[in-house]
N, C-alpha and C positions, 0 to 999 in steps of 0.2 A: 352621665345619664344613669339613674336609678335602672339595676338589674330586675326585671320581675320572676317573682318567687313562680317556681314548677311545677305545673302538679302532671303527674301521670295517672292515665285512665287506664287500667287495662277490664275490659269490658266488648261481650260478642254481639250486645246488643247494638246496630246500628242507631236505632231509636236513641235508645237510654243514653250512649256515647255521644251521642250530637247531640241533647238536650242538655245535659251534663256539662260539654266544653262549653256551648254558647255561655251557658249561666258563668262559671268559672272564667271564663275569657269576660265578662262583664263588669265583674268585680278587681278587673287586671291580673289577671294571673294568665303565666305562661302554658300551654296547655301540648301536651304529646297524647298520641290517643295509638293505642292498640289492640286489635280485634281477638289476638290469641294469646296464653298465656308463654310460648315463646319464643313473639314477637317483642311482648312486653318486659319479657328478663332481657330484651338484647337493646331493648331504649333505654334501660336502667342504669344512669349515671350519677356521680354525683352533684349535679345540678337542681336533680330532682328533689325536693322537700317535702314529697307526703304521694303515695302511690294510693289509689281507690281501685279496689280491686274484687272483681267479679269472683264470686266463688265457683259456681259453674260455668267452664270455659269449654271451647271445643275440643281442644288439646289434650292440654293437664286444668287437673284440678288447681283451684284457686287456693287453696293451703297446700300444695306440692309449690306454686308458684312463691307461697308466702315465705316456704320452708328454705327454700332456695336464694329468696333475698336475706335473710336473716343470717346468713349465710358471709355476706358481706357488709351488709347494712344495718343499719339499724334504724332507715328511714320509717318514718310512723307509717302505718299501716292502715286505712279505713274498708272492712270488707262490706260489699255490698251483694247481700244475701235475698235471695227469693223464701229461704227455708226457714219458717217459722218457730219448728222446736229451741227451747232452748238449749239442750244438748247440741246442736249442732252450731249456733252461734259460740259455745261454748268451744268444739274445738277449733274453730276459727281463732280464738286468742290465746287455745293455746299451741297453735303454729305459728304461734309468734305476731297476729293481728294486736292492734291497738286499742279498736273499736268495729262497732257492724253497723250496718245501717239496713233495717230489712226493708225488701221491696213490696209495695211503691213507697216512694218515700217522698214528704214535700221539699220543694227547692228548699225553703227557709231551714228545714231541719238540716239540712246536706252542707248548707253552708255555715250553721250553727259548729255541726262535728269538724267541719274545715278546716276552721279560723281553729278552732280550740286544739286540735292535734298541733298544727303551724306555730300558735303561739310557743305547746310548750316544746316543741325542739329549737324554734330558734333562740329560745330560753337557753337549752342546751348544748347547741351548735357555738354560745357567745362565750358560755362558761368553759368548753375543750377548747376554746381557741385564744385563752387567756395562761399566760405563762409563767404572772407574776405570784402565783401561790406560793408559800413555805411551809413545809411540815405542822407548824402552826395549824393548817386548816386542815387537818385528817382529825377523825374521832375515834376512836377506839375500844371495842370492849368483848372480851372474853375471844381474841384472836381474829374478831372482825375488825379490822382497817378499815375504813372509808374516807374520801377525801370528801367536804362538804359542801362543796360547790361546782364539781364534777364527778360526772360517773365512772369512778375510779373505788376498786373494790376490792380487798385480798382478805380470803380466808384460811387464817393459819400459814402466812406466806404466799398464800399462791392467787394469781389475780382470778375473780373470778369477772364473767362477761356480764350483766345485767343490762334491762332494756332500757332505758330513761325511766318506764312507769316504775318497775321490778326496784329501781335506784332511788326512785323518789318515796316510794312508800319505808324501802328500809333507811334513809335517812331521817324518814319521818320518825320512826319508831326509836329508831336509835338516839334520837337527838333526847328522847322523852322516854326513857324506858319504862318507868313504872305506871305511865298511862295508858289505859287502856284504851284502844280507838274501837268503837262501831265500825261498822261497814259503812253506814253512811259517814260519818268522821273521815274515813280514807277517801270514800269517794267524791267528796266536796273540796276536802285539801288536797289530793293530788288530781282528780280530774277536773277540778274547780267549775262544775254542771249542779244543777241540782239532783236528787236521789229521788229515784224512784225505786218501788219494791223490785224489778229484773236486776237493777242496777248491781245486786247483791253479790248472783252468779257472776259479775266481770272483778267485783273482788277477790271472791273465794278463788277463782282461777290465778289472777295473777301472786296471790299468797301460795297456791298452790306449786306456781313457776320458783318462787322465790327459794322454797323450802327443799325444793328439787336440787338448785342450782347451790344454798348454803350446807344444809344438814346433813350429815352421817348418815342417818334414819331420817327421811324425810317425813315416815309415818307415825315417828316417837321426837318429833323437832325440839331445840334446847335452844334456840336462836328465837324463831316465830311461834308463839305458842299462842292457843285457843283458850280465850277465859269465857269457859260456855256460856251461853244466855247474854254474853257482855260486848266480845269483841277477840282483839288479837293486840298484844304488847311484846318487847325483845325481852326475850325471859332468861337470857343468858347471868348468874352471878358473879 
């Protein structure tokens, strides 16, 4: 018997929570629902495949909850946000969110972001649990290691952690160095959605995580660099 895939709600709104699971439970998905943020770090196992998670909770905030799973996980992320600014969607990914979904949102939109986080970790999840790699498949340049089919990452020796998205844009880059991508380029090949103009700020941020997590000087970067008016290429020689 086929397992079905998990998704946890964590979400205060009784409404929104029960409207939310019916729709997800329709489409067959196994569904855990909790009311506070934590209640919701104590359902958090790994069974789960993808958490939707309330920014405003009664408890702790919905990026303290994010920060806390990222912590041990790296299950994707979809926050769903009342707050319209984009600065504050903005630090939703970067506590470690995947995506937002602001409120009200339609069902088709919600199951749109769904399906497309699910796809790409269990992308993910099939490549870490694949053994038969050999040295062969890491790429290398200027003391960045990466392995090419999993998110396996060292800088100058030492591993660094990167999120699936954070992993997939720099093997994009790296596989292509002297191409330069758009923002839209990144965000068609690794969120494989179409681009819209907000779509921009969810790349600048996670280049922003990347440059964090790679660079000396993340403010003077030698790895991800800026070809203004153009894009972002690995600029390392």
């Amino acid at each position: 018997m086929e397992t079905k895939t998990t998704i946890l709600i964590i979400e205060d709104d009784d409404s929104i929570r029960e409207g939310v699971r019916i729709l997800l439970q329709s489409e067959g998905y196994a569904v855990q629902e909790a009311g506070t943020g934590t209640d919701g770090l104590k359902k958090l196992n790994d069974h789960v495949s993808l958490v939707l998670l309330d920014v405003m909770l009664p408890d702790i905030s919905g990026l303290k909850v994010c920060e806390e799973i990222r912590k041990k996980s790296y299950v994707p992320i979809l926050f769903l946000t009342a707050k319209v600014q984009e600065s504050d969607k903005l630090i939703g990914l970067m506590a470690g969110g995947d995506d937002y979904l602001t409120k009200p949102f339609s069902y088709s939109e919600l199951l749109g972001r769904v399906k497309a986080l699910l796809r790409r970790y269990q992308v993910y999840s099939a490549s870490n649990d694949t053994d038969e790699e050999t040295n062969e498949s890491y790429l290398e340049m200027a003391g960045i290691r990466i392995h090419l089919s999993m998110n396996e990452v060292y800088v100058n020796g030492k591993e660094v952690q990167l999120t699936e998205l954070e992993y997939q844009i720099l093997r994009l880059l790296m596989k292509h160095p002297r191409k330069i991508f758009s923002a839209q380029n990144l965000y068609e090949s690794i969120w494989n959605e179409p681009y819209f103009y907000n779509c921009n700020g969810t790349v600048v941020v996670h280049i922003r995580k990347l440059r964090v997590k790679l660079e000396k000087d993340p403010g003077n970067p030698q790895y991800i660099r800026t070809v203004w008016g153009k894009g972002y290429r690995f600029g390392a020689e």
